[in-house]
C-alpha positions, -999 to +999 in steps of 0.1 A: +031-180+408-003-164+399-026-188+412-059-181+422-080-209+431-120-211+425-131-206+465-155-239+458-124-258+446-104-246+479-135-259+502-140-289+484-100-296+486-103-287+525-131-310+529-110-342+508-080-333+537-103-331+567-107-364+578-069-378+583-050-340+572-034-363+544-047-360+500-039-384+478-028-369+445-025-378+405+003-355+388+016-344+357+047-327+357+051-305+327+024-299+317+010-267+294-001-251+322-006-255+359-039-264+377-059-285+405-088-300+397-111-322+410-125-351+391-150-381+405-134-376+440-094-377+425-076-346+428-056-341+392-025-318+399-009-301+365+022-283+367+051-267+343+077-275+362+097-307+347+103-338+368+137-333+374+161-328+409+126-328+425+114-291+408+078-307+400+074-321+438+080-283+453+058-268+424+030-297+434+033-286+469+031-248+460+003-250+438-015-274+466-002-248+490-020-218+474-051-236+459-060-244+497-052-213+511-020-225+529+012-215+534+038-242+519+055-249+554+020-268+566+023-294+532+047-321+529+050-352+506+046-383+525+051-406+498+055-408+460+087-388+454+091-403+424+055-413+414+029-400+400+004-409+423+014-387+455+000-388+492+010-350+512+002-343+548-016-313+552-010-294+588-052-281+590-065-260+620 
């Protein structure tokens, strides 16, 4: 994955996690392309990866992973394995 995050995007995504180390998420699985974005306060996840044998989950947390600056081992998905709308833990400093 060649993902470079905007560093204002990875500070503002830091900032979202702060209070309680958890995000709440909205995802599309395949999608044209993958991104994280931030709109009105909701964090939009897009990713390639197809919703099947949980492939979009793990490419959520990677992308998640590398647009904070994180390595993948410090994210996991709390709830919404099979939902769009998805809540991860983040382990923060």
């Amino acid at each position: 994955m060649k993902y470079r995050p905007d560093p204002a995007l990875t500070e503002a995504l830091r900032a979202l996690a702060k209070p309680a180390g958890r995000i709440e998420l909205r995802v599309t699985p395949g999608a044209g392309r993958d991104e994280v974005r931030i709109v009105d306060g909701a964090v939009l996840v897009r990713v390639t990866a197809a919703p099947a044998d949980g492939a979009a989950n793990e490419a959520v947390l990677k992308l998640l992973a590398a647009a904070l600056g994180r390595p993948r081992r410090d994210l996991t998905l709390l709830r919404g394995a099979s939902a769009r709308v998805k809540l991860v833990g983040i382990a923060l400093d």
